[in-house]
C-alpha positions, -999 to +999 in steps of 0.1 A: +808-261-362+815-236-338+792-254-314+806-286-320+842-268-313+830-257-278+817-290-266+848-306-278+873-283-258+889-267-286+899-235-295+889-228-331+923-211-355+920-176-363+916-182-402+894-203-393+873-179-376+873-151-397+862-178-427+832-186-403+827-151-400+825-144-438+803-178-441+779-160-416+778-125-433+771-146-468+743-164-454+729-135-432+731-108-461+699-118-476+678-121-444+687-088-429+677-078-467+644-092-466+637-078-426+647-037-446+621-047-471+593-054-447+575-085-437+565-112-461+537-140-465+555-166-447+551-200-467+533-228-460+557-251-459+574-226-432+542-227-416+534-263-414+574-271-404+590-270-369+628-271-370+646-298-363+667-306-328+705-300-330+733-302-312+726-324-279+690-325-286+697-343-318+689-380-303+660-388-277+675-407-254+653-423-233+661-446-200+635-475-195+648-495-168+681-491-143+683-523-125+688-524-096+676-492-087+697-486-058+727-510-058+755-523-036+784-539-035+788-570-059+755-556-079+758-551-121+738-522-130+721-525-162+706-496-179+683-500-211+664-477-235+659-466-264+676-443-286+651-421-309+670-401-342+650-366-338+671-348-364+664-345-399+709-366-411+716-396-402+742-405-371+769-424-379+798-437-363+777-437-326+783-450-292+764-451-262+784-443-225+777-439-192+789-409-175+787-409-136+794-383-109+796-358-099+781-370-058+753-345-053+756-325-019+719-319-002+682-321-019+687-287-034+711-302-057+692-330-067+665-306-078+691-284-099+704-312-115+673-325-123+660-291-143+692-298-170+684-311-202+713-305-226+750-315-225+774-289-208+809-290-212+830-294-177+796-298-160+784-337-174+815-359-166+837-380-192+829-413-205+832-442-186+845-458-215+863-490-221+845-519-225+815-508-210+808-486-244+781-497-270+788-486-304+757-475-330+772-482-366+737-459-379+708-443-370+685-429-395+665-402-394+634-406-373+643-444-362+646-457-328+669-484-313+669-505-283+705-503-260+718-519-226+747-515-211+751-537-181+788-521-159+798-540-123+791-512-096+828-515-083+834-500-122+815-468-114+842-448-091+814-444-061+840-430-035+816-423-010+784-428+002+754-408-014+733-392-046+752-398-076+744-378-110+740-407-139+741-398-174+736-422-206+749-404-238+750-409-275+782-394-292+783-403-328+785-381-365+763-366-389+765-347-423+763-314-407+790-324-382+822-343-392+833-352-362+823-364-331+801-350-307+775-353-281+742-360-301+720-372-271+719-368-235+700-381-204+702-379-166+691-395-139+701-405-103+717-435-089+716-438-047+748-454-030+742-464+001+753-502+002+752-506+042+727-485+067+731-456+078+736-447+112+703-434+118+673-442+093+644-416+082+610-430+095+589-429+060+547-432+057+534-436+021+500-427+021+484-450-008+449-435-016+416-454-027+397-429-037+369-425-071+348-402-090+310-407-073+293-432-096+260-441-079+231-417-083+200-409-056+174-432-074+170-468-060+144-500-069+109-497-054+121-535-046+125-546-008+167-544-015+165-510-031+182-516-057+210-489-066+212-473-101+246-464-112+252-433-135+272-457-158+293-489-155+328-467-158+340-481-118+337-517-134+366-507-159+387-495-126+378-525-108+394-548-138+423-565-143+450-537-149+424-514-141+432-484-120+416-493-087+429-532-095+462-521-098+460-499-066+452-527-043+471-559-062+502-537-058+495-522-022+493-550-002+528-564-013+540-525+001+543-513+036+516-480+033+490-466+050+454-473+030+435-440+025+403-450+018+370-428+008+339-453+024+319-437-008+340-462-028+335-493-006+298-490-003+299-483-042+316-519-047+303-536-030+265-525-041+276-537-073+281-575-054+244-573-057+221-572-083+227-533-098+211-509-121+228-488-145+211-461-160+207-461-202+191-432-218+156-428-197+155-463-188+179-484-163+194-522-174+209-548-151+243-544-142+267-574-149+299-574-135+293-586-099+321-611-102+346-585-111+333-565-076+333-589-054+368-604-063+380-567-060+365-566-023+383-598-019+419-585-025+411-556-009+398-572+027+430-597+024+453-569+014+446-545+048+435-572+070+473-568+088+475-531+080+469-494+088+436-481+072+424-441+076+390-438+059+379-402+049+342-386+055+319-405+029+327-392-005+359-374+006+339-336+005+359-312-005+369-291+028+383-260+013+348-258-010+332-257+022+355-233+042+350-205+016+320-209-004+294-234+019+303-227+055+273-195+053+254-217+040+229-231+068+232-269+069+274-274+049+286-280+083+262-310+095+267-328+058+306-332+070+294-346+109+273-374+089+300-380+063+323-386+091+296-408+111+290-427+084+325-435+074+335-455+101+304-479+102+307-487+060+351-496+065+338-516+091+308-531+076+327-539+042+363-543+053+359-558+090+386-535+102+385-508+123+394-472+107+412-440+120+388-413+110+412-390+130+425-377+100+413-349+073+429-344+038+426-307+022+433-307-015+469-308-018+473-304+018+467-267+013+452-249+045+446-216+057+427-209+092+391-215+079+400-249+060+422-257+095+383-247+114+362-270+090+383-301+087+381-301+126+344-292+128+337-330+128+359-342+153+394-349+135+423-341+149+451-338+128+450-325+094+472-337+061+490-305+050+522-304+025+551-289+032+547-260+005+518-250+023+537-243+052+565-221+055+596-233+068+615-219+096+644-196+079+677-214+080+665-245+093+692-266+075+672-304+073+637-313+068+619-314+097+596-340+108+560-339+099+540-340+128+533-301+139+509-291+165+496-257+149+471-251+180+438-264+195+446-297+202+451-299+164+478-317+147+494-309+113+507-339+101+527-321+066+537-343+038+570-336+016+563-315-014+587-329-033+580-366-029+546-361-026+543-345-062+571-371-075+547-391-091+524-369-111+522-363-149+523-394-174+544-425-161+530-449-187+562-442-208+589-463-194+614-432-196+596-411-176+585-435-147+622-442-144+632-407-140+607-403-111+620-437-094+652-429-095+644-390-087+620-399-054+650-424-040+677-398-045+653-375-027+650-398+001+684-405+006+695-367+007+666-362+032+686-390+057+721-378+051+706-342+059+717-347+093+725-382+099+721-384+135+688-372+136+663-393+130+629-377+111+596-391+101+583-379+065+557-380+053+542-391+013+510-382+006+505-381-036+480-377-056+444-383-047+437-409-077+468-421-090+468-435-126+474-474-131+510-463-143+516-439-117+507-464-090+530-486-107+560-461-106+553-457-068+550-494-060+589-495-077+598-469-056+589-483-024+600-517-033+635-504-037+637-488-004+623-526+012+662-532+018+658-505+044+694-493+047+683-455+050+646-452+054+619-478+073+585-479+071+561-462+096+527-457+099+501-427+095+487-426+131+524-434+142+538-405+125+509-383+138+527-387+171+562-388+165+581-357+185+581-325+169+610-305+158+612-272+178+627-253+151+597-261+125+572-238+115+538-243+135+523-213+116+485-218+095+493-194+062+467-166+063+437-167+034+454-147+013+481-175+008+456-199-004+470-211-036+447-189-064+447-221-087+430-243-066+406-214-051+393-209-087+384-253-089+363-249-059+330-257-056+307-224-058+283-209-035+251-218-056+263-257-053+260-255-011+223-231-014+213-258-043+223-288-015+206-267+009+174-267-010+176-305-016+180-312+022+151-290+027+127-309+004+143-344+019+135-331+057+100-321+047+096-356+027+103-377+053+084-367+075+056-383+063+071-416+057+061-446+074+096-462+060+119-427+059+154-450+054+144-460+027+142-425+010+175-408+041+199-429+033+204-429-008+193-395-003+217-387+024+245-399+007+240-387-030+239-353-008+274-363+005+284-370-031+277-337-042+304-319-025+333-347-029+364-335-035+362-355-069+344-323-092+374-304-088+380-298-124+348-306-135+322-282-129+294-288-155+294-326-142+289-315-110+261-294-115+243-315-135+244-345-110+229-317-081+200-313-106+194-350-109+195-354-070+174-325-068+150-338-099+144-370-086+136-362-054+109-338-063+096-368-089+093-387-055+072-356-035+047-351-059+039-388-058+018-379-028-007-353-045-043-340-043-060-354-073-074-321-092-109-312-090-140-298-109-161-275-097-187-287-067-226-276-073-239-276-032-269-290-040-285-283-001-281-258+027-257-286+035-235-312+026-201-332+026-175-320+000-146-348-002-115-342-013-088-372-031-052-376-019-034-400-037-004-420-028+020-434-058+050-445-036+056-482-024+058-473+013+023-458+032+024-422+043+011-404+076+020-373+098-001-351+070-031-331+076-054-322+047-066-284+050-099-268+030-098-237+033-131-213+023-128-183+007-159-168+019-170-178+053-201-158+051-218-181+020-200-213+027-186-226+060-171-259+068-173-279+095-184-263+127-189-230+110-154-219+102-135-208+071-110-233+077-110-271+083-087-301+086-085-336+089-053-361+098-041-378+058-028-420+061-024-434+033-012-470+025+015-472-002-003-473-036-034-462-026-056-427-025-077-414+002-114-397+000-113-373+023-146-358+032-152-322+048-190-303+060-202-279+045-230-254+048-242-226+031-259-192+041-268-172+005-265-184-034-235-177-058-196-190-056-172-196-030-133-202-040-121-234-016-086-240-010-067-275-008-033-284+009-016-309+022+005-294+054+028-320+076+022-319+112+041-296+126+025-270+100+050-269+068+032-267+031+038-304+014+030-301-023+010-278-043-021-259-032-050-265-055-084-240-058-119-253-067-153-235-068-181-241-047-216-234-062-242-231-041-276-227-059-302-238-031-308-209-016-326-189-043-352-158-045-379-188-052-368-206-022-372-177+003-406-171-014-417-205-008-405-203+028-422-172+030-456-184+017-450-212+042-452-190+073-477-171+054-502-206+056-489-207+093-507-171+100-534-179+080-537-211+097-539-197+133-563-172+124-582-197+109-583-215+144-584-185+164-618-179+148-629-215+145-625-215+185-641-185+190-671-203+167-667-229+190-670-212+219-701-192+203-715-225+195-713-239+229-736-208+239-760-215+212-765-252+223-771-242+254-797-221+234-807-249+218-783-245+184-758-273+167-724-275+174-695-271+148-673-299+142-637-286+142-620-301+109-587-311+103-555-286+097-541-285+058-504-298+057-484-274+056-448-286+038-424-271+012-402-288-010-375-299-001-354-290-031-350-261-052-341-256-084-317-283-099-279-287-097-256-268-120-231-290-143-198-299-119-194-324-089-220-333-068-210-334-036-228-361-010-253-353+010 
């Protein structure tokens, strides 16, 4: 009672008061009693309950619509809502009133007024009244009720041009309170400004296209490569009052700059095609090519007359890459081919021609390393927000957004507060009200800052706006299509409007780097784990005969894996790095050395061949097939060496023989050595060992060799003295004796084999 006193104005008797008094002693005795005794087991129904809103909290009041949003002369503003009975008595007696004033004075008093919440006596002003009242015979507890209240403008005392504070209350009665009081309160803002003003703000509205990465590394073995999707999720965006639907059916009615990530154009419009979509271990067809291609339909028509800036492929995250990749050999070239490649797909898929003069930090936060990466691939200006960068003490307007901050770089700085104006849930009508009505009330004060100066400012919101939230913006900017303080201007426009002297050109140091969004960032393992990938893709395609066909998925699923879209989201990110990674080792080892047994050398010398197989669809070259012995003294290869190579072509499908020389020198085992190397000398694949037996040259073997030169010995003496018979017998004819006839020599040849082969592969001879 004493509260309802207060709000009323009134001044409470002093018998009155002391009986309040008493009444509060009464009631307090036995608490302060039971806090003496020591704590108790709370119940559960004390537990389970939460109290009840009083006072002004008592009623929800909610605002759903304020038509027109910013009115003028002649206009009939109709507000409409719903009134929601939060407390636990039923209001009686109730009426619903608009309270207007007091004009707010700068942007600073916009924000205060928008951080109240209950009704304050001699702040919130009177009841309009009259007529113009709408009266609530009951509200139950917990029920809700629909209101409008539709007042002529010239009704609403708006004296002057400007921000005006708009209240809607509920005054009624309940049991507890016996008379009238304010039950219910909300506030919003309604901009006056029925003629132009003399000088307008210049306003860009970035309006962002941008999506989670949905298309994996893996493609068809078919002639079109056919792309496999993670899932089917971007066909639900692409729908009918779907998120990226809503995005371009409402843009193209709106003056904005499109901001557009390439990732999701080449996305779409794969899915024109014929499309896989991964299910368990298997992939089935995808089926909503209609949906894509009327998307890319609406989209083409909706910037074929307007400003488009497309972002590095897959929009990487900059400030990832600044602190935790840029040590990391190789994090720097992924953003030049992002960029490269983002120009050719807008232009491919959209037949415009993008800016790609422009990089976009997370939140437009920088410090001097993201500043140095979002550079490195030849932008120019750089989307910061306004909370990033400190403003000049005392400057007494917002400045304009274009700031050079040194090296031929451009800060282009978005408005914290209308940038963030939009953010949190807007699919309640209530709320997306408040932010309409909040973001023009903004951008009036910003113009009657200094209203001979004119500014450019920029909006830059959220990187993937809900389907409500582009919804609230859309109302926003349709409101402001009168133009009597702001016009529309574009993103490379605003880039070069004149700078204000006075603003702050100043990159905040690292240690200013918001600690929130440093703890979402990518980590160093994710840029060594990329690293790794491009390593196995560079040694991969080498040997290609057709290497686009593995670069380019490859490439960009690389891309993908440092988009700005994991923020938040660290486990999924991970795990799609391990599927790049996984598949494109699954695709390397489909060029292998087929194992192999053990070789039994069944000769001093032979040919030991060696099987390279080839699973994928395209033919391989540029690889060398190495044998390497492991004892040089009892098995050589080719020309003597321990070490032997031959060039490895393979057609797609297929597997190679390829056949080495042997020799050996003694008996026993030799350990041999397979590898595939590329060209220019880098290991491709796994080594594999095998044994070389070689059982021909055996004790037996030397003794028959020896046994053979034995004969030969035997063989000359043999003629030695058969001549020297001959010779004798020449004398003894001429004495009258016989001659000898010589006879024939005995062949003299060894086997030509040994003892038989061990169990193994027999080599060729």
């Amino acid at each position: 009672m004493a509260e309802a006193a207060d709000f009323q104005g009134t001044n409470p008797s002093p018998a009155r008061r002391w009986l309040r008094r008493t009444a509060s002693l009464i009631v307090g005795a036995p608490l302060i009693a039971g806090l003496l005794a020591g704590p108790a087991a709370p119940s559960a129904q004390a537990e389970g309950a939460t109290k009840a809103p009083t006072g002004s909290r008592t009623v929800d009041v909610s605002l759903d619509t304020l038509a027109p949003s910013a009115p003028v002369e002649g206009d009939t503003l109709t507000v409409s809502g719903t009134l929601t009975n939060k407390g636990k008595k039923t209001v009686t007696d109730a009426e619903v009133d608009l309270r207007v004033g007091p004009r707010l004075s700068g942007r600073g008093a916009v924000d205060e007024a928008a951080k109240r919440t209950g009704y304050q006596p001699g702040s919130d002003p009177a009841k309009l009244g009259g007529s113009y009242t709408l009266k609530v015979p009951k509200l139950a507890s917990g029920v809700s009720q629909d209101f409008t209240l539709a007042v002529p403008v010239d009704k609403l005392d708006l004296d002057a041009e400007g921000v005006y504070q708009l209240g809607v209350s509920l005054t009624g009665r309940t049991t507890d309170y016996a008379y009238d009081q304010v039950l219910g309160i909300q506030r919003t803002f309604l901009p006056w400004q029925p003629e132009d003003t003399k000088s307008k703000t210049k306003l860009t509205f970035l309006w962002p296209l941008i999506a989670t990465a949905h298309v994996t590394a893996e493609t068809g073995s078919d002639e079109q490569q056919t792309p496999v999707f993670a899932n089917d999720d971007l066909a639900l965006e692409l729908a009918p009052g779907g998120r990226l639907e809503q995005l371009v059916s409402l843009g193209r009615q709106l003056p904005v700059t499109w901001v557009i990530d390439p990732d999701l154009l080449a996305s779409v419009d794969a899915m024109t095609k014929n499309y896989r979509v991964k299910a368990g271990d298997t992939t089935v067809a995808g089926t909503n090519q209609a949906i894509a291609k009327k998307w890319l339909t609406d989209l083409q028509a909706a910037v074929k007359d307007g400003k488009v800036v497309a972002l590095p492929f897959a929009d990487p995250d900059l400030a990832s890459i600044a602190h935790r990749g840029k040590n990391v050999s190789g994090a720097l070239s992924h953003l030049q081919t992002a960029t490269e490649v983002a120009s050719t797909t807008v232009e491919t898929v959209l037949h415009v021609k993008p800016s790609t003069d422009f990089a976009w930090p997370v939140d437009g936060a920088i410090d001097p390393s993201v500043v140095d990466v979002a550079t490195s691939a030849g932008a120019h200006k750089v989307i910061a927000r306004s909370d990033s960068l400190e403003e000049t003490g005392g400057l007494p307007y917002t400045p304009t957004s274009a700031r050079p901050i040194g090296g031929g770089t451009t800060a282009v700085v978005s408005d914290y507060r209308l940038s963030t104006a939009f953010t949190g849930d807007m699919s309640k009508a209530g709320a997306s009200t408040l932010a309409v009505q909040k973001f023009l009330a903004q951008t009036l004060a910003v113009t009657e800052q200094v209203p001979d100066k004119e500014r450019s400012i920029v909006v830059a919101p959220q990187r993937t706006p809900t389907a409500a939230q582009a919804q609230t913006m859309a109302r926003a900017l349709q409101a402001l299509t009168a133009e009597h303080w702001t016009q529309p201007l574009d993103l490379t426009a605003a880039a070069d409007q004149k700078p204000d002297a006075q603003a702050t050109t100043k990159v905040p140091r690292a240690s200013q780097y918001p600690k929130k969004l440093r703890s979402q960032e990518l980590p160093t393992q994710a840029f060594q784990d990329i690293r790794t990938t491009q390593d196995s893709l560079n040694s991969f395609q080498i040997i290609l005969t057709q290497p686009d066909r593995v670069v380019t998925p490859f490439g960009n699923a690389i891309n993908r894996s440092v988009s700005t879209s994991w923020r938040g989201r660290p486990l999924e990110a991970q795990r799609y790095r391990d599927d790049v990674r996984t598949y494109l080792q699954g695709l390397t080892n489909e060029v292998q050395l087929i194992t192999k047994s053990d070789v039994t050398l069944s000769g001093r010398s032979a040919t030991i061949p060696v099987t390279v197989q080839n699973k994928l669809v395209q033919g391989v070259d540029h690889l060398v097939l190495r044998l390497t012995s492991g004892n040089a003294t009892r098995l050589k290869l080719n020309d003597g060496g321990a070490v032997a190579e031959k060039p490895v072509e393979i057609a797609g499908g297929h597997s190679q023989s390829v056949k080495f020389d042997a020799s050996a020198n003694a008996n026993g085992q030799a350990q041999v050595t397979a590898r595939l190397f590329t060209t220019d000398g880098a290991p491709y694949g796994e080594e594999m060992t095998f044994t070389v037996k070689v059982s021909e040259v055996t004790p037996t073997v030397l003794l028959v060799i020896a046994g053979g030169l034995l004969l030969l010995v035997l063989a000359g003496i043999r003629m030695y003295t058969h001549r020297k018979r001959t010779v004798a017998g020449g004398t003894a004819e001429n004495n009258g004796g016989e001659p000898e006839q010589p006879s024939d020599p005995t062949p003299d040849t060894g086997p030509e084999s040994g003892n038989p082969s061990g169990p193994g592969e027999k080599v060729d001879r």
